[in-house]
C-alpha positions, 0 to 999 in steps of 0.5 A, spaced: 599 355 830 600 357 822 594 357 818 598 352 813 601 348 820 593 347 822 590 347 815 595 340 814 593 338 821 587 338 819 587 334 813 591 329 815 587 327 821 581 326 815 585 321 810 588 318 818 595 320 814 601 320 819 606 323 814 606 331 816 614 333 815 613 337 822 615 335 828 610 332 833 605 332 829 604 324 827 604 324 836 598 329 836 595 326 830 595 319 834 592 322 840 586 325 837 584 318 834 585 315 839 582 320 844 583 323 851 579 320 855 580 312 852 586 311 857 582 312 863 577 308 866 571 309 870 568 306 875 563 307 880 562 305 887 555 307 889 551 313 886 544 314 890 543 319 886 546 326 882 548 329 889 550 323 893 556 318 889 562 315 889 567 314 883 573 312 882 578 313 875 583 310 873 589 313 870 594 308 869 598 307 875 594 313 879 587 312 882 582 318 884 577 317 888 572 322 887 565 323 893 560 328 892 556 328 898 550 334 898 551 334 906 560 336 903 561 338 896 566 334 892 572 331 896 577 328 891 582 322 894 588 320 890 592 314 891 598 309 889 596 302 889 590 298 890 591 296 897 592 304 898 585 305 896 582 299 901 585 301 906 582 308 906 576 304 904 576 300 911 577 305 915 571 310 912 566 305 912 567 300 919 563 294 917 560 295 925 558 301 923 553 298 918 547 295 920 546 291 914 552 286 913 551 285 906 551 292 903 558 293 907 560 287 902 556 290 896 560 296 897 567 292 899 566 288 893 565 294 888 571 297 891 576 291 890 573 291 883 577 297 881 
């Protein structure tokens, strides 16, 4: 990147001007002011504490489950759709494995909030 290309890069993302004469710069501007990460939301499932949590982000049509257990590490689950996803999560967490009817419906209920 010339110094004259990233000088005016910089420039217009200061004044919010989208009328540089270099090609795919307008797009790189847009993206910067709209940021990265504003297309992906995160939520999240249960967290007992730093080393034991469960998050899903959705990426547009993607959805990435991240568990991080400190018994496992970090596993990381993609999927398509949303019936994919609960699925995986009824074969995961068997209601008859839970002694608690009511914290499998918490943990189902916070599934089909994503």
């Amino acid at each position: 990147m010339s110094v004259l290309y990233r000088k005016r890069f910089q420039n217009a993302t200061k004044l919010k001007r989208f009328d540089l004469q270099f090609p795919g710069a307008k797009g790189m501007i847009l993206a910067k002011e709209q940021g990265a990460n504003e297309m992906i939301k995160k939520h999240q499932i249960y967290k007992k504490d730093n080393w034991n949590m469960m998050t899903v982000e959705v990426n547009g049509r993607e959805l990435i489950l991240r568990e991080i257990s400190d018994e496992w590490g970090e596993e990381t689950h993609k999927f398509i759709s949303r019936p994919e996803m609960m699925q995986w999560a009824s074969d995961r967490f068997p209601k008859d494995k839970f002694d608690n009817e009511a914290e499998w419906e918490e943990l189902m209920n916070a599934f089909r909030e994503v």
